[in-house]
Each structure stands twice: as C-alpha cells, then as structure tokens.
C-alpha positions in Angstrom: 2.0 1.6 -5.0 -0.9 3.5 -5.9 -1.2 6.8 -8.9 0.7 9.4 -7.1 2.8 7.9 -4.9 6.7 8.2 -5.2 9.3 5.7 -5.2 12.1 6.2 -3.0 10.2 9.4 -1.5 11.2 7.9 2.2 14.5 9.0 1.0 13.8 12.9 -0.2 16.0 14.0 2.5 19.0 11.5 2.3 22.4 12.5 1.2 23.5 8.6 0.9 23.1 7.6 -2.3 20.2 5.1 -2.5 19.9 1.4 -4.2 16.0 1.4 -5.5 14.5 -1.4 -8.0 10.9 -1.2 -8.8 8.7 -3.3 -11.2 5.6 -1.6 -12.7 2.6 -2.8 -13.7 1.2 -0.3 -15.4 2.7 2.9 -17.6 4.2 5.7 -15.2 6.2 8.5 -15.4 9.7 9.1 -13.9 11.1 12.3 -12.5 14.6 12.3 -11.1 15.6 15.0 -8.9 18.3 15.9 -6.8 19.1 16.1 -3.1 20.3 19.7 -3.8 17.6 20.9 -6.0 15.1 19.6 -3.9 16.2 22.0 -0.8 16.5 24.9 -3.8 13.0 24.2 -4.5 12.0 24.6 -0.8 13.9 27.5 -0.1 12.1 29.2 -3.3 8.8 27.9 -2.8 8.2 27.0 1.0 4.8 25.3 0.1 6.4 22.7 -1.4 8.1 22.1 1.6 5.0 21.9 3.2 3.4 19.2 0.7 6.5 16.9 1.3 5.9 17.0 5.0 2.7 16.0 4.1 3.6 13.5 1.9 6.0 12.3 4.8 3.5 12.3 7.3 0.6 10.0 4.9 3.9 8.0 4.2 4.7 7.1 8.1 0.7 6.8 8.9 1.0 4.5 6.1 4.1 2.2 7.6 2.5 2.6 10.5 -0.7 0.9 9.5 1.6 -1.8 7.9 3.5 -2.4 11.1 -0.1 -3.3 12.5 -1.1 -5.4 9.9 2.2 -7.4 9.8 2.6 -7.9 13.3 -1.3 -9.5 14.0 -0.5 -13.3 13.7 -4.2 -14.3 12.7 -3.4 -14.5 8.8 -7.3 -13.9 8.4 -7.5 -10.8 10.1 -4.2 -9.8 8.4 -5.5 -10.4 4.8 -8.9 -8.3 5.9 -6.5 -5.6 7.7 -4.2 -5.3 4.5 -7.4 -5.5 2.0 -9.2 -2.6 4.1 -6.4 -0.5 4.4 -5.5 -0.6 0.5 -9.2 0.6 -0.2 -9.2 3.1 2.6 -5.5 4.2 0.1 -7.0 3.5 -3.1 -10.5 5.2 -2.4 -11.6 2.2 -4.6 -13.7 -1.3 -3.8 -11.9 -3.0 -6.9 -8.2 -3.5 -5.8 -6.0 -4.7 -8.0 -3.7 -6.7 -6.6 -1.9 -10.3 -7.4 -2.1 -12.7 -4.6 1.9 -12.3 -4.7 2.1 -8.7 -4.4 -0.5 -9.4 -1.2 1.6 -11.7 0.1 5.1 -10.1 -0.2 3.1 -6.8 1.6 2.1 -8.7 4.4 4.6 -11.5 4.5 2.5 -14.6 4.0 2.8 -17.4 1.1 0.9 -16.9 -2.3 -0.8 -20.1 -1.2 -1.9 -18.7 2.5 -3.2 -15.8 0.7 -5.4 -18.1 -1.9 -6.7 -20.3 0.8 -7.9 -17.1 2.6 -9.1 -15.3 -0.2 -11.0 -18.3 -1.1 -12.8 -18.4 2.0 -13.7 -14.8 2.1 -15.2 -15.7 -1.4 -17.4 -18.8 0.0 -18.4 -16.3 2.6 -19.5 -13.6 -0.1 -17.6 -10.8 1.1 -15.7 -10.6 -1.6 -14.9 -12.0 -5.3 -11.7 -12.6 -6.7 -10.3 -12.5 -10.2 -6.8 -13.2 -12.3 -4.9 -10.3 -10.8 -8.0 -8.4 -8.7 -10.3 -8.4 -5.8 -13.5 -6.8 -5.6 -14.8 -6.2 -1.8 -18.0 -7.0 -1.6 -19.2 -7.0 1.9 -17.5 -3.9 3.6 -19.0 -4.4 7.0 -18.6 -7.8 6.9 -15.1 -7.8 6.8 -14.9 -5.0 9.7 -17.2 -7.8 11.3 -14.1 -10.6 10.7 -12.0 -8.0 12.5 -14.0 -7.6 15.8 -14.2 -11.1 15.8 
C-alpha cells in the first residue's frame, strides 16, 4: 500500500461483513465507517460518490495491472513489470519495498526475488538496500521488457 490508499476499500459497497488483517510499516491513520453512513454521505454529498468511483476505477486498473504481472512466467520480466508499475503508483524512483513484500505481490520466493534483484544490480539498473530499491536505469528496464 502506498499514503492514501484504503484497506478494505474493494469492499466500500459490501453488506457482508468483512475479515481484513493488515500489518503496517509505517504510522497511519484509521477511519472506520459504515456501510450505511457511507450511502448517507453520498446521497448528501454526490461528489463523494464520484471520488469513490474514482477510487474504484484506479483500484481495478490497479488489479488489473497485477493480473498482468502475475500471469507473465519470465520471473525477470515480472520483477521489472511489478518494480515499474509500483513507481508509475508511487510517483517515486526509491521504492521501498522488502524482497518479501515483492515476492508475496507477485508470487515468487524471497530467494527468486534476491537472485533477480541481484542481477539487475550487476547490470546497474538499479541498487538495492536493507528494505529498498532505488531504480536506476528507467529505460533500461523498459529495454529488459521488450526483450
């Protein structure tokens, strides 16, 4: 997750009663609402209604871009497709990430992950730290796509 982004916001709508666990990794705020106060809200302010469907729609473009990445079986190209994407989310060349939190995104071992981070790192496109990676090669790693 990234600074504004809501947990559980897939299930705004839902009037089943929802099972959600989240870890963070850094201080955040919580805001519990209702299923019945939401549609208050929209009925007295319709442009809120309009920024959820917004939200909505980022948050399926999102999974959609996920299904992509999961489904290519070259791990490589996975790793570049899921590193890309977050930046393209986070606006930001520093991603913090753990090679655990890559892996559990994109379904591949912690140990796949450091074998292919490592050789992006020989290649210079990008360097790696304890719980970061800074991209350093941008079209590079659109290159290791076309590839």
């Amino acid at each position: 997750m990234t600074p504004g982004d809501i947990h559980g916001g897939d299930e705004l709508f839902s009037t089943q009663r929802q099972k959600e666990t989240a870890v963070t990794m850094s201080p955040v705020g919580i805001c519990l609402i209702s299923y019945e106060r939401i549609k208050e809200l929209i009925m007295e302010q319709p442009r809120i209604g309009i920024k959820i469907m917004e939200y909505l729609s980022l948050k399926l473009d999102q999974s959609h871009a996920l299904l992509e990445i999961i489904s290519t079986r070259d791990t490589m190209k996975k790793l570049v497709m899921f590193l890309l994407e977050r930046r393209q989310r986070t606006g930001s060349d520093q991603l913090e990430l753990t090679q655990s939190d890559i892996g559990n995104s994109i379904h591949l071992t912690k140990e796949t992950v450091n074998r292919k981070l490592s050789e992006l790192a020989e290649s210079g496109l990008i360097t790696k730290g304890h719980g970061w990676i800074q991209l350093k090669n941008i079209e590079g790693l659109e290159e290791l796509l076309q590839s």
